[in-house]
N, C-alpha and C positions, 0 to 999 in steps of 0.2 A: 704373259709377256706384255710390257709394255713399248709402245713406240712413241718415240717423238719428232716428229719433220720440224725442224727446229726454222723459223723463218727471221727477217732480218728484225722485224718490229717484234717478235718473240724474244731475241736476245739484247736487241737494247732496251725494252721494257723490263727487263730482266738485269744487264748491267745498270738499270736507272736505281732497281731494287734496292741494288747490293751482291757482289759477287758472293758471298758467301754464304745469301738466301739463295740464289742460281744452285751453288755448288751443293749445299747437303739439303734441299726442298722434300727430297723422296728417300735420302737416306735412312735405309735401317738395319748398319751393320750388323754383324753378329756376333760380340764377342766373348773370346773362350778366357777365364768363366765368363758368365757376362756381367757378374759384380766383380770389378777386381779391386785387389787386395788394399787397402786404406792404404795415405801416402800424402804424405806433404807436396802440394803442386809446386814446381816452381818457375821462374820468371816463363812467361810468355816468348819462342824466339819466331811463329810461323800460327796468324792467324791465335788461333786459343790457346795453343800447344805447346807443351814445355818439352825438353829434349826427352823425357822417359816416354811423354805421348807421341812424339815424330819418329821415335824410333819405331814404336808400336805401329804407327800409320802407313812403315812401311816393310812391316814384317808380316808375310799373310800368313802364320800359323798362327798368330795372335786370333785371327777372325776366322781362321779354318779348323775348326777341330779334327775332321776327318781327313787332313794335310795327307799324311803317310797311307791312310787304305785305298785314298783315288789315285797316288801316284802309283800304288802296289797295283790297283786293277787295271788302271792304263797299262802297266805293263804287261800283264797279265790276256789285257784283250790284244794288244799287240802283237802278243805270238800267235795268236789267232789270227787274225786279216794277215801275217805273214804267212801262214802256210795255207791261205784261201787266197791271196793272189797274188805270191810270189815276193819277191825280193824285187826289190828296187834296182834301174841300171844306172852305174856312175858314170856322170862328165864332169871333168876339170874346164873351173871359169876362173882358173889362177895357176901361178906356180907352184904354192906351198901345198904339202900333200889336205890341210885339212880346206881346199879350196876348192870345193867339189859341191854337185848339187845330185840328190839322189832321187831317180824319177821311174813313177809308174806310170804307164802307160793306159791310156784308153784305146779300145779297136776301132773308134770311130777316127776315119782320116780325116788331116787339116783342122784336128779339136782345138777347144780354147785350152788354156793353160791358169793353173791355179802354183802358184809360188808361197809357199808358207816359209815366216820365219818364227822358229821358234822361242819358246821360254825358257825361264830357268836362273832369271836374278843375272843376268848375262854369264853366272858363272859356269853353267851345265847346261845340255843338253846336245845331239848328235842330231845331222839328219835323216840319218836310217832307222829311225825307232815312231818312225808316223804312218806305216802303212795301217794303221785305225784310222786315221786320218784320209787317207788315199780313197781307201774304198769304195767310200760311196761316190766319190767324184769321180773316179775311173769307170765306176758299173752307169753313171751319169751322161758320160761323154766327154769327161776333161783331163786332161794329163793332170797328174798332181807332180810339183817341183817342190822338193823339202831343201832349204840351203843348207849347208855346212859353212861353219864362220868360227873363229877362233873363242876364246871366254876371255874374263878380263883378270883371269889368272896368268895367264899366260902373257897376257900385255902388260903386267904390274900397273894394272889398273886405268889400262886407258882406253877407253871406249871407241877412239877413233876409228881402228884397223877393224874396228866390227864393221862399223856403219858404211866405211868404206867398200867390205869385203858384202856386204849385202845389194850395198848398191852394183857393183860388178859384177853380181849373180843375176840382178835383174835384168843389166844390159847383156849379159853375155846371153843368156833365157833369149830375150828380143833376135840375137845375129844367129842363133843357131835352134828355133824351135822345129824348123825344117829337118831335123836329125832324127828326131824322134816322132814326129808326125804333127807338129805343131802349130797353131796359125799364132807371129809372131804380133797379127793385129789386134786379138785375143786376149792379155797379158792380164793378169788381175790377181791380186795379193791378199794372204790371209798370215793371222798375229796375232801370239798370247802373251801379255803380261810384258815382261822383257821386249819379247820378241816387238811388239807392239810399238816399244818407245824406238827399236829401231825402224818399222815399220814408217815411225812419224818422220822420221831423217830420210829414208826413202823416197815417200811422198812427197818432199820440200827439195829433194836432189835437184841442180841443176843440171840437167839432163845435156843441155846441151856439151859441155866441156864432158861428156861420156860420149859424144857421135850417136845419139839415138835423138828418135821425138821427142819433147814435153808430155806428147799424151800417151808414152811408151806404155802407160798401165792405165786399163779401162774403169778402171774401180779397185776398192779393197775396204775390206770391214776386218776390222783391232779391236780383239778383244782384251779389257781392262789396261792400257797403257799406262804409261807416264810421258806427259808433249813438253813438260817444262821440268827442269832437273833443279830449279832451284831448291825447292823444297826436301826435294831429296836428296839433295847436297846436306842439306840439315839433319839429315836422319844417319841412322849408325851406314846402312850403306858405303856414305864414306868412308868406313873401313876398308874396307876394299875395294874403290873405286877412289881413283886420283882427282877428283873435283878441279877444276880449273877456269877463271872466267871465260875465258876462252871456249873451251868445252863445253858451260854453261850455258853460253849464248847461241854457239852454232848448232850443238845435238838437242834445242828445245824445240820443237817442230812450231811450237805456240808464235816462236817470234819471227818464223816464216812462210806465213800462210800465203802472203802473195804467189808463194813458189808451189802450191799447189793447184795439180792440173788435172784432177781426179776425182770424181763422187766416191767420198768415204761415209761410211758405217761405221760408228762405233758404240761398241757392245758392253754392258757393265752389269753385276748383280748387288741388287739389293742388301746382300751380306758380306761384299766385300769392305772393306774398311772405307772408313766417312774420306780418305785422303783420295785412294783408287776412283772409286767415284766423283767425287770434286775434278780431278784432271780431265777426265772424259767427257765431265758435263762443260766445266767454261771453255772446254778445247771446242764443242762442237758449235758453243756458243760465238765465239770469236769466227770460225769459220761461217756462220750464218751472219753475222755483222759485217762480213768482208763479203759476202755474196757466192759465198763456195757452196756445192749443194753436198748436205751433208744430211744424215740421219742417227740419231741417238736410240737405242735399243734400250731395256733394261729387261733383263730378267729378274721375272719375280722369285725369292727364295733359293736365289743362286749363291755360294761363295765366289773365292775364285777362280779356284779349281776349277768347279763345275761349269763356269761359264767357258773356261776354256776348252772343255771336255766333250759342248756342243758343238764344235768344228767338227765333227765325227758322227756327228747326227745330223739329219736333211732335214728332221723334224723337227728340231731344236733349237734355239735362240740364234747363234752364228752359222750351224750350217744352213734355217732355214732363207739368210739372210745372204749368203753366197750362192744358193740354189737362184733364188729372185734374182740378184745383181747379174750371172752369168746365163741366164736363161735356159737353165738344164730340170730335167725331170727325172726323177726315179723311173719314171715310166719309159725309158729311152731306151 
């Protein structure tokens, strides 16, 4: 694993560089095959890349060959940490039925709380299929909160009612962690992939128009995000995803750092595509030029899967990075 404590003369010597020395320096995707197929380049529209390579930058089976056996064994160990410690108990932080947060519990009374939002290309994912995820934080000492948020199927592609539905999971977590044994001054968030870019709209909430604190979350480490959607406005994405300037501007967490109130972690593997990496490096870049304290992870020989897959490990890239940030032990 590598780390990086990113400081403010590290990333303006670095924006002095060249953003795009900053962005792929340690890059070393992996891609499936990794000679691909001959092909006329064409016009440049994002940095070097023509629209068949932005597509590709932001498609992770391109750089994930074993895409389908780690999502198979995720599920696979799922049922497992399901009948080793139970089913999750639901609360509603909304009207609409899928407005619900699914939580496991720790025995330790007044614990901190961990809130994950998931991944899945915003278009899939539930929050009852994470107790792989739970378990070591519950045998740890911390409540785990998985959200439940709608896809952007279902909103004909508009990213808004996610980000909103995630932020009202975090505020609603803060006014009722006392339900379930929770210390609401505690609060601290974890993020894969998707999950992550909403994770960046989170962070950037103006908390105040929600009636909670600024410092409503004590930390949170995202693994592999996207903080700027320009780019991936460019990419096939937009297929399904309503792109709008509007939407541009405000769900890119990159052009709201002032609005962060939080020491973030963010997590990226060496395998994941040269674009995944790029956003995580100048995001954490920008955040250390602004004075935000922030830390850059990399896992060596990770895709992206796998880096996500370490939330579920203590010993691993993001769980060993959420263990550190919330002060908990296996040994507890």
């Amino acid at each position: 694993m590598q780390t990086n404590k990113i400081s403010r003369r590290t990333a303006i010597a670095g924006a002095a560089a060249g953003g795009v020395l900053l962005a792929t320096s340690t890059a070393s995707a992996q891609r499936c095959p990794a000679t691909p197929p001959a092909r006329s380049k064409g016009p440049a529209i994002w940095l070097d890349y023509d629209q068949h390579d932005m597509d590709e930058m932001y498609d992770q089976s391109v750089f994930a060959f074993n895409q389908k056996h780690l999502l198979a064994r995720s599920d696979a160990n799922n049922v497992i940490a399901t009948a080793t410690i139970g089913k999750s108990e639901r609360f509603a932080y909304g009207s609409d039925p899928i407005e619900g947060v699914d939580v496991w519990k720790t025995r330790r009374p007044n614990a901190p709380v961990l809130i994950y939002l998931h991944g899945g290309s915003w278009q899939s994912g539930r929050s009852a299929d994470f107790a792989l995820y739970a378990e070591p934080y519950i045998n740890a000492g911390a409540h785990f909160v998985s959200v439940d948020f709608t896809n952007v199927r279902a909103t004909r592609g508009d990213l808004f009612p996610m980000v909103d539905q995630c932020r009202r999971a975090v505020a609603w977590t803060y006014r009722n962690a006392a339900k379930f044994g929770g210390d609401p001054e505690r609060l601290y968030l974890c993020s894969r992939s998707s999950g992550s870019h909403l994770a960046g709209c989170v962070v950037t909430t103006d908390w105040d128009k929600l009636g909670v604190p600024r410092t409503v979350l004590k930390g949170a480490v995202m693994g592999s995000g996207m903080y700027d959607l320009k780019p991936v406005r460019m990419s096939a994405r937009s297929k399904f995803v309503k792109f709008t300037d509007e939407m541009e501007h405000e769900l890119s967490a990159m052009r709201h750092i002032d609005r962060v109130h939080a020491p973030l972690v963010l997590a990226i593997g060496t395998l994941e595509t040269p674009e995944f990496q790029r956003q995580s490096r100048d995001f954490a870049a920008a955040l250390a030029k602004a004075g935000k304290p922030v830390e850059l992870i990399v896992g060596q020989h990770y895709n992206h899967f796998e880096v996500g897959d370490t939330i579920g490990h203590p010993y691993q890239l993001i769980g060993r990075a959420l263990m550190k940030m919330m002060n908990l032990s296996m040994a507890a």
